[in-house]
C-alpha positions in Angstrom: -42.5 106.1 -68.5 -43.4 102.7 -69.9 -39.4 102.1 -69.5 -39.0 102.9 -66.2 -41.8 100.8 -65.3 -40.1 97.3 -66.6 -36.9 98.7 -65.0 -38.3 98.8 -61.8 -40.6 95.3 -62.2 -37.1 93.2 -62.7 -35.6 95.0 -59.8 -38.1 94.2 -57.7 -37.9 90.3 -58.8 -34.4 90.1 -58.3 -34.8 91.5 -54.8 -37.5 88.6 -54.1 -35.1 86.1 -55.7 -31.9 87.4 -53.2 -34.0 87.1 -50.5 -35.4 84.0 -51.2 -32.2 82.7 -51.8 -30.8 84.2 -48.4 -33.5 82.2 -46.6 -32.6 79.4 -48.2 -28.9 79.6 -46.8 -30.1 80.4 -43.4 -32.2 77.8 -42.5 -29.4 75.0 -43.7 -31.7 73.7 -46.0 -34.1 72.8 -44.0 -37.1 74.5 -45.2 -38.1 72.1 -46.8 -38.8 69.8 -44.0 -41.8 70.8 -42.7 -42.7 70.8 -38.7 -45.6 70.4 -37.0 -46.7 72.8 -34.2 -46.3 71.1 -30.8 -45.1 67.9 -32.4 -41.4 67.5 -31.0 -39.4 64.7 -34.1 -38.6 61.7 -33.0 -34.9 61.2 -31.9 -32.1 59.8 -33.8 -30.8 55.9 -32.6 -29.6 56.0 -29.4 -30.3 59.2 -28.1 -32.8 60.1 -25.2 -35.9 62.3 -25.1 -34.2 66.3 -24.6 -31.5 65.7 -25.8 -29.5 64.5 -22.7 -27.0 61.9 -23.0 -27.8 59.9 -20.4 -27.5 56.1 -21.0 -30.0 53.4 -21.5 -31.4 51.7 -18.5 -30.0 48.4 -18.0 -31.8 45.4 -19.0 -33.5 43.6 -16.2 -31.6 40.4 -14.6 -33.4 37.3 -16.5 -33.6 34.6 -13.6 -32.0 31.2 -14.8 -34.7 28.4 -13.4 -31.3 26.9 -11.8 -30.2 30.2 -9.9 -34.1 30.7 -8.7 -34.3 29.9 -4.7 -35.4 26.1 -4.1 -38.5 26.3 -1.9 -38.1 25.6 2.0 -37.4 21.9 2.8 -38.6 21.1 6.4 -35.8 19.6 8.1 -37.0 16.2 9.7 -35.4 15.8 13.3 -33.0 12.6 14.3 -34.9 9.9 15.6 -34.4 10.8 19.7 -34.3 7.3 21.5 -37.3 5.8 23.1 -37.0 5.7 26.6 -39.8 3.0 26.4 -37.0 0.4 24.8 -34.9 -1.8 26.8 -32.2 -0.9 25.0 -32.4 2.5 26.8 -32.7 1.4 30.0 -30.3 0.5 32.3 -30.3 -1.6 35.3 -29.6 -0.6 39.2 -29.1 -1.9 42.3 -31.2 -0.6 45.3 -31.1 -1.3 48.8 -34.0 -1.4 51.0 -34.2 -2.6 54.4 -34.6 -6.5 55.2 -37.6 -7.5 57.5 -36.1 -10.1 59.2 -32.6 -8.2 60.0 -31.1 -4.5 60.7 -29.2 -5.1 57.0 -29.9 -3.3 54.1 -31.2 -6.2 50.9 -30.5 -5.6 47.5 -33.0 -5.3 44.7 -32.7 -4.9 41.1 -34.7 -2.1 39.1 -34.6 -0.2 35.6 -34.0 3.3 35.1 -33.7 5.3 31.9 -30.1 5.6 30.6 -29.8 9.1 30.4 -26.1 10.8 29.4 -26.4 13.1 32.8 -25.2 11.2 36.0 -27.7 13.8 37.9 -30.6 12.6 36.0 -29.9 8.9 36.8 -29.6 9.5 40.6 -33.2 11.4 40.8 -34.6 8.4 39.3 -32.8 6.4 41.8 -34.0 8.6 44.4 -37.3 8.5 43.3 -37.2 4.9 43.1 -36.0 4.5 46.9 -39.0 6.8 47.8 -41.6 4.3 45.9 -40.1 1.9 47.8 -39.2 -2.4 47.3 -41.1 -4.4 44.9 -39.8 -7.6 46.7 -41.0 -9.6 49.5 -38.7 -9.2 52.7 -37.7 -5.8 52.0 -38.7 -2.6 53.9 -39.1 0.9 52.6 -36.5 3.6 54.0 -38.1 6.7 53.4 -41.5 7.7 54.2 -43.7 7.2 50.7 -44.8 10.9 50.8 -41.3 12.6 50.5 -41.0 14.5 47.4 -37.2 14.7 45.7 -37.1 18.4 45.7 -33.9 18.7 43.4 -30.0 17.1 43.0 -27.1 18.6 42.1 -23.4 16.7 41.4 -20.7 19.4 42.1 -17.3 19.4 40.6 -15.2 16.8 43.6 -18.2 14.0 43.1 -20.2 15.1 46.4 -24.2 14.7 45.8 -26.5 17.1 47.4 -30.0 15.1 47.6 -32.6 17.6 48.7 -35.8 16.4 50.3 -39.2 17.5 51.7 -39.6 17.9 55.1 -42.1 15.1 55.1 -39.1 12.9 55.6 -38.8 14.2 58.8 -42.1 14.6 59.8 -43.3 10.5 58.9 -40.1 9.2 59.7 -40.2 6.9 62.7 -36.9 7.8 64.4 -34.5 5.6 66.2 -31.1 4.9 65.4 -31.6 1.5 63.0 -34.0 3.3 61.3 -32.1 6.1 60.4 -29.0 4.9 59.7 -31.4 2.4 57.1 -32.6 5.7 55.8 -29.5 7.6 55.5 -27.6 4.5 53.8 -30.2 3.5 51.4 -30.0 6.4 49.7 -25.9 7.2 50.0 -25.2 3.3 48.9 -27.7 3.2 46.3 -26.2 6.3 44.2 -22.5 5.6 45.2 -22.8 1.9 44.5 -24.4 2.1 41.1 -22.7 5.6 39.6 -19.1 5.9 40.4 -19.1 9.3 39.5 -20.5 10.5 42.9 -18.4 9.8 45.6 -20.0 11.3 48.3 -23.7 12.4 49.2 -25.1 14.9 51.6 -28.6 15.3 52.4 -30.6 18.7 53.1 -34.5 19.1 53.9 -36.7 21.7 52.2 -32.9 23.0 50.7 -31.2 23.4 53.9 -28.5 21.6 56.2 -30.1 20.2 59.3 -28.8 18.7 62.6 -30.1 15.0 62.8 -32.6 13.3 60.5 -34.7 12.5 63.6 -32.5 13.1 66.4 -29.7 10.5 66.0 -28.0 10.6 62.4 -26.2 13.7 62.0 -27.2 15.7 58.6 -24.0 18.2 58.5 -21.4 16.0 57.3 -21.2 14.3 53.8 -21.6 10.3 53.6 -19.5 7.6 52.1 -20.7 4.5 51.3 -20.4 1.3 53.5 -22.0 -1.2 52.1 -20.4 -2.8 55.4 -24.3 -2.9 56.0 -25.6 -4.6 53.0 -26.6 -8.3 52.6 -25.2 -8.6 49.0 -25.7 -12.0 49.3 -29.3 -11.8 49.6 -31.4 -13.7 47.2 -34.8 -12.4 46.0 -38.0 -13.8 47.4 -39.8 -16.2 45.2 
């Protein structure tokens, strides 16, 4: 009995060894390395979180200093030209009407030198309607017109458009009118080449006579058949 009893005791521990040993196999040799419970190792060089091979995000862009954006520079404008400088003025040649005669006198004034050929006639325009500076002259057109616009079109034909107060303080009568009429057609031919006719509405539209004399439809040449050119300014 006492036999049988050591039989069966190193039966039983070579079972335990077997089994120990087939545990062993299984687990790779691993068992040794012991795991925590919720504690995930930490992954080899390289590899992502999971498992995934997904690849490493790229680096952000360093900014070279010399690559950065410069900040805004405020553009300073060209020096426009002073229109208060005599180099930016230009003189012209205006002709009122002489006191002592039914010619039309010269005078000389300033305007601003202005590249559009339009602009320079409204200033000559205006500067008929403000009428002579000079002793012996007369004005032509009634001091309150208004200049209500001016356009050049493309064969060199004026159109001067003025308020009806022109009409309504003119005086009338032939001398005067045709004073009127040419003072303004030989002032703008005379000094800018460019125009070579001018035509003359009120309050934007065409109109019969001036007064009842000069006729307002047609366009106007100049004839400076009328002008005392030889004039000389008072003292």
């Amino acid at each position: 009995m006492k036999r049988e009893t050591i039989v069966l005791g190193a039966v039983a521990a070579v079972c335990s060894a077997l089994l120990v040993a087939a545990l062993v196999m299984r687990t790779g040799g691993h068992a040794g390395q012991a795991t925590q419970a919720g504690v995930t190792p930490e992954p080899a060089d390289g590899a992502q979180p999971g498992g995934e091979d997904t690849a490493p995000a790229a680096p952000a862009a360093s900014v070279s200093p010399a690559a950065a954006p410069s900040p805004a520079v405020t553009a300073t404008p060209a020096e426009t030209p002073s229109f208060t400088s005599e180099q930016n003025r230009r003189e012209v040649t205006l002709f009122f009407q002489e006191v002592d005669s039914e010619s039309l006198g010269p005078e000389k004034r300033k305007i601003f030198l202005t590249s559009s050929v339009a602009d320079q006639a409204k200033q000559i325009v205006v500067e008929l309607i403000n009428g002579p500076l000079e002793k012996g002259l007369l004005p032509t057109l009634p001091p309150q017109t208004r200049l209500r616009g001016l356009y050049l079109d493309r064969s060199g034909t004026a159109y001067v458009d003025l308020s009806s107060e022109l009409v309504d303080f003119h005086p009338g009568g032939t001398d005067e009118e045709i004073a009127t009429i040419f003072s303004i057609v030989d002032s703008l031919i005379y000094n800018l080449p460019q125009i070579k006719r001018v035509h003359i509405l009120v309050n934007g539209e065409e109109r019969d006579t001036l007064k009842s004399h000069l006729d307002l439809r047609r366009d106007y040449a100049k004839d400076m058949s009328i002008v005392d050119m030889d004039r000389k300014s008072a003292p």
